[in-house]
Steps between C-alpha positions, in 0.01 A plus 500: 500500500593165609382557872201619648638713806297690739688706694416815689682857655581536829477886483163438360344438780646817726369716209164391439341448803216220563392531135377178372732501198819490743780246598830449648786338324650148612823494716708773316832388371758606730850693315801625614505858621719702284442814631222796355342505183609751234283762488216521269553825241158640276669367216480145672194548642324590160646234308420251765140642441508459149636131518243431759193601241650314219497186692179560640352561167647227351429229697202593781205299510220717515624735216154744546717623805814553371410859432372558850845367609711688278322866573552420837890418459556816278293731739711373794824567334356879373335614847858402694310182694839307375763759595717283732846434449458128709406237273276305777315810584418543107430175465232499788341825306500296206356227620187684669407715150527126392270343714245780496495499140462147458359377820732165364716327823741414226575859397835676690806569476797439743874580553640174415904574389569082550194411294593793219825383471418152460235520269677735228776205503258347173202616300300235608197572738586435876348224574759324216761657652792351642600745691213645626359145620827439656436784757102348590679131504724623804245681658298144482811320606530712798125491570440131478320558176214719673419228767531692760386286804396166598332417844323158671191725665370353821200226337749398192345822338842507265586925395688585196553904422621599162651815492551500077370271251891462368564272214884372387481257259631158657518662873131641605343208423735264710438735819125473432505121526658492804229763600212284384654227711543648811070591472403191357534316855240770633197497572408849401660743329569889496688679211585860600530735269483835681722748357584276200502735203592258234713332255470287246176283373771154459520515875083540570450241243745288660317529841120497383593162326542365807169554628326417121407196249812535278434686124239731641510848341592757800548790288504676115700775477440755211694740306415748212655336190581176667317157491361408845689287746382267727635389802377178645583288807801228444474141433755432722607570912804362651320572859188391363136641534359690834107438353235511768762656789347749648649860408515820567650797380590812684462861292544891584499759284852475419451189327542552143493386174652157429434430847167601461446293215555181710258668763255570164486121439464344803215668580348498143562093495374393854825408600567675850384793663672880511489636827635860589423828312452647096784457285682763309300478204817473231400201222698659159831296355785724548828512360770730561725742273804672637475918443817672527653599700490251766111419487274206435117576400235230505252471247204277480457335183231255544235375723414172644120297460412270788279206320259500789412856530615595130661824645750630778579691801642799339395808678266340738724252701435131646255516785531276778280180601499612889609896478719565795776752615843355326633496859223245611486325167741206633334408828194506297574282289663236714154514720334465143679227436469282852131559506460298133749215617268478778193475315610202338356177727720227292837700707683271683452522848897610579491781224147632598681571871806660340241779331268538808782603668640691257121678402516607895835686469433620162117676577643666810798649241124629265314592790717602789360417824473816790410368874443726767758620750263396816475112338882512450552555863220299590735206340801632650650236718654151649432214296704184611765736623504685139442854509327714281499874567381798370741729353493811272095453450562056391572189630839373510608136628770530753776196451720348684850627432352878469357424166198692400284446253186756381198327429322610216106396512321292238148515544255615720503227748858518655722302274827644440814469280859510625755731401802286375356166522380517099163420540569192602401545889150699602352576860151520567420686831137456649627663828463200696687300258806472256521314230809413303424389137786424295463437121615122515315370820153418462372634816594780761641505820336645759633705819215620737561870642721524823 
């Protein structure tokens, strides 16, 4: 192997449930519909078996369950579990004897026709071949190289998500500079990697240098038979370093494998913190070897050793710094992050404003705010010849022109965002009083209650 890819199956995770050991495979390569699969014969099915054990026997790397793995293969294709003539039906059977067998992320099979037919183009494994890397460079091409999305959050909290850890040779690592540059001008930073399920360890490497002293071991990878590599951080960064930002990383459980890896070392090195939920659990090397007719099976073949922890996550998953529903896990994080810019009393004076305003509009997002409908109406009314009104159980600020927007409260004490105006325009209603507080003015104005 001259790559250390870890990638994970989509149909994986439909199969298996919320078992630990499960993940969900990166951004599938899109192909051309060509109409219906053959169908699958016994003869096929059998010597797809057969091809399936050799391979796994050959190559897997916990051999003391190979035989576990292959009893449960032959006693699928004797009871009739296999009898389908649709490949992506038998390959979802497959993949579940596979799995249960194993309890390996790494292990399954898919329907893959594109991938087949590209890898049997050469002997050489698939990660050295042409053709096959041809199909995951276009699929990084059209997917920005995995970076999904890039966002200035309210505070200069800069958000990255990564979709895939890609990696073209010459290409990924262009797109990642211009990444790193766009969150170097922030003041915090959030990495999400929900629903990530992997890729390959060039790209994580890549990315953890940023945030590391350069020649640092990250990771040893082993293999039966094989001399140990290392991978360590690189010497040099066209973007430069992101050391002492602070970061955080977003997880769910159908974060997996490479992605987890990055995940893995940022909390094992101090470097950030992961907020969101358990990750899938799926630490082996995999490779993958096309099975006729149309299939691809992954097999692991070797396991990665953190230098901190002198183990993995195989099995057991990454847990989270501050566990929270995925759903919540980005809100969190951005409140997360304001409250530690705040805590710092060397800010300057303009930034520390940006974040308090910021922290207001991100806690009410963590800790939604619920006021009674007798104080709503109480604050119902005339201020300075604005109207506020009570409509369909909230407040809503009646323009002039017929505009209307909802009000949306903040806290406790009557302060309110504005649908439309993007945060950058609040009203704070004591029921005597409203006050107007815009983002850039540094005090209110005031209209008394007609």
């Amino acid at each position: 192997m001259t790559r250390t890819t870890l990638i994970l199956s989509a149909c994986a995770l439909v199969l298996l449930g919320a078992s630990p050991a499960h993940a969900q495979q990166p951004a599938p390569v899109a192909v051309a519909r060509t109409g219906a699969a053959a169908p699958l014969d016994a003869a096929a099915r059998a010597a797809a078996v057969a091809a399936m054990t050799r391979e796994i026997e050959a190559r897997y790397v916990f051999p003391d369950r190979t035989a576990a793995i292959r009893d449960r293969l032959n006693e699928g294709l004797s009871s009739g579990r296999y009898d389908t003539a649709d490949p992506s039906v038998f390959a979802e059977r497959v993949t579940a004897d596979l799995r249960e067998a194993s309890r390996d992320g790494h292990l399954y099979l898919m329907h893959a026709p594109d991938q087949y037919a590209a890898t049997i183009t050469s002997d050489a494994d698939a990660y050295d071949n042409p053709a096959y890397l041809a199909l995951w460079a276009a699929a990084a091409r059209r997917g920005n190289h995995g970076l999904g999305e890039m966002r200035i959050l309210p505070g200069n909290v800069r958000y990255l998500r990564i979709t895939t850890f890609y990696w073209v040779q010459d290409r990924t690592g262009q797109a990642y500079d211009d990444a790193m540059r766009f969150l170097r001008e922030g003041d915090a930073l959030i990495i999400d990697l929900r629903g990530n399920g992997g890729g390959d360890h060039a790209a994580v490497r890549y990315l953890l240098s940023h945030f590391m002293e350069p020649d640092r071991l990250d990771m040893t990878f082993l293999e039966a038979g094989e001399e140990p590599v290392q991978s360590r951080t690189l010497d040099h960064l066209p973007a430069g370093r992101l050391i002492g930002k602070p970061l955080y990383v977003l997880t769910s459980r159908q974060v997996g494998s490479a992605a987890e890896a990055f995940a893995y070392s940022v909390q094992k090195f101090g470097l950030g913190s992961l907020v969101g939920g358990v990750t899938a659990g799926a630490a082996n090397n995999n490779t993958v070897v096309p099975i006729a007719p149309g299939f691809m099976l992954s097999v692991s073949y070797g396991r990665p050793v953190h230098p901190v922890t002198g183990g993995n996550w195989e099995e057991v998953g990454v847990d989270p710094d501050v566990a929270v529903d995925a759903t919540q896990a980005l809100d969190t994080a951005v409140s997360l992050a304001l409250t530690d810019l705040l805590a710092r009393p060397e800010a300057d004076p303009e930034d520390r404003a940006a974040w308090e305003w910021a922290q207001v509009a991100a806690e009410a997002r963590v800790r939604p705010v619920a006021i009674a409908a007798d104080r709503l109406q109480a604050l119902a009314g005339t201020y300075g010849g604005r109207v506020i009104a009570l409509e369909d159980g909230g407040l809503v600020w009646r323009r002039v022109g017929g505009q209307t927007s909802r009000l949306s409260p903040m806290d406790a004490g009557g302060l309110f965002a504005v649908e439309g105006s993007d945060d950058r325009l609040r009203l704070r209603l004591t029921g005597d009083t409203l006050e107007m507080l815009r983002m850039d003015q540094p005090a209110p104005q005031r209209f008394p209650r007609d």
